[in-house]
Short mmCIF file of the C-alpha atoms (twelve columns), coordinates in Angstrom:
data_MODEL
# 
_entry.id   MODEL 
# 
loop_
_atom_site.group_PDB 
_atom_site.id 
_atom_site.type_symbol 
_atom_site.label_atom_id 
_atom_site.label_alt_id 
_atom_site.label_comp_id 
_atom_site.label_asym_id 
_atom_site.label_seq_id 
_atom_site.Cartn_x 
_atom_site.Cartn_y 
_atom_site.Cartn_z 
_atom_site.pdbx_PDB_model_num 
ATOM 1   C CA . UNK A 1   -43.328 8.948   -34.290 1 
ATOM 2   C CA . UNK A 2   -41.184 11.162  -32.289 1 
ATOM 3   C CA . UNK A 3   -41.455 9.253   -29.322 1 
ATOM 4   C CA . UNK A 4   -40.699 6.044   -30.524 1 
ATOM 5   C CA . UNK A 5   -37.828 7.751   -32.341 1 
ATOM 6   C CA . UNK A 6   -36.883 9.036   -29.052 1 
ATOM 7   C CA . UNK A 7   -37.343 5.815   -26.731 1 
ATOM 8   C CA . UNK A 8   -34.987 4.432   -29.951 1 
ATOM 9   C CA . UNK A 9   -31.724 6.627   -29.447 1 
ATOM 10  C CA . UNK A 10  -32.383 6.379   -25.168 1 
ATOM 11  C CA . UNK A 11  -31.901 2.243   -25.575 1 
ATOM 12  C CA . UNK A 12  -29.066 2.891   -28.088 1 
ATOM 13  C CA . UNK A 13  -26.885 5.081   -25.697 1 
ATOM 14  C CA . UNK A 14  -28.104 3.176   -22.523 1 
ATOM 15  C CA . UNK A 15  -26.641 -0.147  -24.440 1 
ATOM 16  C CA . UNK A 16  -23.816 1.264   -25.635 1 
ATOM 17  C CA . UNK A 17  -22.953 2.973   -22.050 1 
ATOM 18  C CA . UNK A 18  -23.651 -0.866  -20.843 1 
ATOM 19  C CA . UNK A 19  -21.008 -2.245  -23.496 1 
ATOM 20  C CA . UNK A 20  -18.444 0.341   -23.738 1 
ATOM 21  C CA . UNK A 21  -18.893 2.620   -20.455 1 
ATOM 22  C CA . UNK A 22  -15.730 2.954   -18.292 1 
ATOM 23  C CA . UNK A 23  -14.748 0.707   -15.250 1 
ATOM 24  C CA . UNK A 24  -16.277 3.072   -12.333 1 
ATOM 25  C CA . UNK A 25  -13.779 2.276   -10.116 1 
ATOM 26  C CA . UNK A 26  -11.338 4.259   -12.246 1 
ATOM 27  C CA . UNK A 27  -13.083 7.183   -12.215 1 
ATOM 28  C CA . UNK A 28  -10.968 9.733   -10.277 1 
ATOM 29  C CA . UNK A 29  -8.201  7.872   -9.605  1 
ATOM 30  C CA . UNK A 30  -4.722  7.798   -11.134 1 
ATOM 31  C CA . UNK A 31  -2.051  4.605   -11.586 1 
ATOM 32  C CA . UNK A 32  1.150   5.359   -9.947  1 
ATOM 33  C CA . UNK A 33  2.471   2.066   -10.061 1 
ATOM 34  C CA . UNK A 34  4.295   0.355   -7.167  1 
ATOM 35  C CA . UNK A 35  6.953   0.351   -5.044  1 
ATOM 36  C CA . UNK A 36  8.783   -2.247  -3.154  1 
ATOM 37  C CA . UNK A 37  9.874   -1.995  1.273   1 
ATOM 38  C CA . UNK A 38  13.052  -4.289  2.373   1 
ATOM 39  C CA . UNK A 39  13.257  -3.856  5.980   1 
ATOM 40  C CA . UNK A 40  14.933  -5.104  8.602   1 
ATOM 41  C CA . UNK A 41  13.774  -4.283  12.532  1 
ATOM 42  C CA . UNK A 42  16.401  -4.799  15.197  1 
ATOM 43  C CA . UNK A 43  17.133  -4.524  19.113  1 
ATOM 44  C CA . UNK A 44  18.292  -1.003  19.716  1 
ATOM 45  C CA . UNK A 45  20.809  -2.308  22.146  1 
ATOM 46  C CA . UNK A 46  21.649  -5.379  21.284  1 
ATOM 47  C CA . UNK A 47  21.167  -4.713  17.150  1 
ATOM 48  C CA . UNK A 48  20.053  -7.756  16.674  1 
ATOM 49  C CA . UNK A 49  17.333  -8.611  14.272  1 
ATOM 50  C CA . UNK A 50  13.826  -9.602  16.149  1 
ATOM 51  C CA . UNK A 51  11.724  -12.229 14.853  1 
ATOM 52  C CA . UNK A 52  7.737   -12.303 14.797  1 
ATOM 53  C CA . UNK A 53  7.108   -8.291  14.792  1 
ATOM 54  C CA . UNK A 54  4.199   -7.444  13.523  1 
ATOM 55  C CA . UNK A 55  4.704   -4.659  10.589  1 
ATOM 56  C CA . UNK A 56  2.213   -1.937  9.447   1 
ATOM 57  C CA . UNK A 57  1.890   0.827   7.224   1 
ATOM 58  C CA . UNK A 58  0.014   4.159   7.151   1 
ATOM 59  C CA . UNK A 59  -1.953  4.298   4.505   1 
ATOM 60  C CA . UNK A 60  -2.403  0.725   5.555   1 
ATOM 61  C CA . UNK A 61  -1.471  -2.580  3.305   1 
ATOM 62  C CA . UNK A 62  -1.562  -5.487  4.589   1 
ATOM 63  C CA . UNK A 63  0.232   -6.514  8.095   1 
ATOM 64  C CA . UNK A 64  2.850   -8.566  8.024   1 
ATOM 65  C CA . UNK A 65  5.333   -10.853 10.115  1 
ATOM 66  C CA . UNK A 66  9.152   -9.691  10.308  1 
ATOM 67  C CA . UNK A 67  10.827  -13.395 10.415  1 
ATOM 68  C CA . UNK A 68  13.299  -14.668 12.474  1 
ATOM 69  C CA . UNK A 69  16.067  -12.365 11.472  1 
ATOM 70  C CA . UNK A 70  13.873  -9.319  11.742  1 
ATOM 71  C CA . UNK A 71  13.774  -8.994  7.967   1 
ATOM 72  C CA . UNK A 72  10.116  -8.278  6.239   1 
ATOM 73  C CA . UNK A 73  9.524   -7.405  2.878   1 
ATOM 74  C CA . UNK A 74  6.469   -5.339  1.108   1 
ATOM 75  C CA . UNK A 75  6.688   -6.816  -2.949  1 
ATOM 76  C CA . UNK A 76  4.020   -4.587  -4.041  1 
ATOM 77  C CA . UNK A 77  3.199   -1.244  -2.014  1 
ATOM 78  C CA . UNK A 78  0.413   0.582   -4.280  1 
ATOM 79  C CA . UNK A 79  0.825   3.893   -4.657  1 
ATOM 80  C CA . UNK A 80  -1.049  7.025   -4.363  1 
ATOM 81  C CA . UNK A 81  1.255   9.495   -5.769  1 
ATOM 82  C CA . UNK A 82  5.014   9.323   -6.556  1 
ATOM 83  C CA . UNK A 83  6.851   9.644   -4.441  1 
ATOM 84  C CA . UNK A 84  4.712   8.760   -1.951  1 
ATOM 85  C CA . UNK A 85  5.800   9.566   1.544   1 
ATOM 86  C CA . UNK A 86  4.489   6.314   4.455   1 
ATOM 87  C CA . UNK A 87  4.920   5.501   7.942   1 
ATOM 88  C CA . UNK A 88  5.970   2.301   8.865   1 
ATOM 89  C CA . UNK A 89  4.543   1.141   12.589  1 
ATOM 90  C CA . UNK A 90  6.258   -1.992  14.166  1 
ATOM 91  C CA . UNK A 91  4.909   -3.482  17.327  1 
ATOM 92  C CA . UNK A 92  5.680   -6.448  19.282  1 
ATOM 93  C CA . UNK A 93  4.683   -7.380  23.186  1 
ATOM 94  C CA . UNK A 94  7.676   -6.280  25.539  1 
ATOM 95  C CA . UNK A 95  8.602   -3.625  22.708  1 
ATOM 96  C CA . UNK A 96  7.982   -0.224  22.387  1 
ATOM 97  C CA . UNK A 97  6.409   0.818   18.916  1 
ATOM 98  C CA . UNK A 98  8.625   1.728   16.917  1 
ATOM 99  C CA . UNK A 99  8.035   3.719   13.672  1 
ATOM 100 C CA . UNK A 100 9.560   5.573   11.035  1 
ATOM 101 C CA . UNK A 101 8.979   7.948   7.664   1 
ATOM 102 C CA . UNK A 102 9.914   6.633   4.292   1 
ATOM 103 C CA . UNK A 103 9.707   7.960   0.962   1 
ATOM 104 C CA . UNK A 104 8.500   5.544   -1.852  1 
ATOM 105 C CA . UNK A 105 8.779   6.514   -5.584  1 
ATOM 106 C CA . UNK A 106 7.253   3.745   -8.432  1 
ATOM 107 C CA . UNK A 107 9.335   0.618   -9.508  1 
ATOM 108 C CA . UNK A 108 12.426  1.072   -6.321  1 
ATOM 109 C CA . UNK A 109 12.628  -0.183  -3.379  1 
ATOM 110 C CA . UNK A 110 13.682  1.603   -0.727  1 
ATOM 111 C CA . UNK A 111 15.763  0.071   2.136   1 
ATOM 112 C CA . UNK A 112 14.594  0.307   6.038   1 
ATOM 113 C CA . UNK A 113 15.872  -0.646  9.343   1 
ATOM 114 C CA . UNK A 114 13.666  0.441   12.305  1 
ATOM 115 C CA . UNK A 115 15.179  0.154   15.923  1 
ATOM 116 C CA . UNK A 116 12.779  -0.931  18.885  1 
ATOM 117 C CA . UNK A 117 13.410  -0.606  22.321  1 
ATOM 118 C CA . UNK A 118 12.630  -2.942  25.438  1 
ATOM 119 C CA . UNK A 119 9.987   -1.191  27.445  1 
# 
């Protein structure tokens, strides 16, 4: 009797952990919201914008494409704490990399402009 009893509760919890356990991928981790990049990337002589740069952040998001103005724009940077300080790496053939240090905090965004140099 006490087994069955106890094999009873065991399937109870087990379902119930099925049905109503937490998401595991929460576990340890913490919401800070987002934050929003508006950059621009210009010619540190000529301060004009350059198109087709590719832009990249560390921690990494995605990679993206400055356009033909130099102007790029990160809608929805996840972050890890707030503020949240980031590098921002630009690199384009003929360039040096350029990079700079930015400071993110939840629901702003923060303003950039990142020079690059001929090589």
């Amino acid at each position: 009797m006490k087994i069955k009893y106890f094999v009873l509760l065991f399937l109870i919890f087990f379902v119930s952990l099925i049905l109503f356990g937490c998401d595991p991928g929460s576990i340890g981790s913490s919401d800070y919201g987002t934050a929003q990049v508006r950059g621009y990337v210009l010619d540190v002589s000529t301060k004009v914008g350059i198109g087709d740069v590719s832009v990249l952040t560390t921690p990494s998001s995605d990679t993206l494409m400055t356009d033909i103005k130099g102007t790029f724009f990160i809608i929805s940077y996840h972050l890890n704490s707030n503020p949240q300080d980031i590098m921002i790496i630009t690199e384009k053939e003929g360039y040096k990399t350029g990079q700079t240090n930015i400071t993110l905090n939840s629901d702003q965004t923060t303003d950039v402009t990142i020079l690059m140099e001929h090589k």
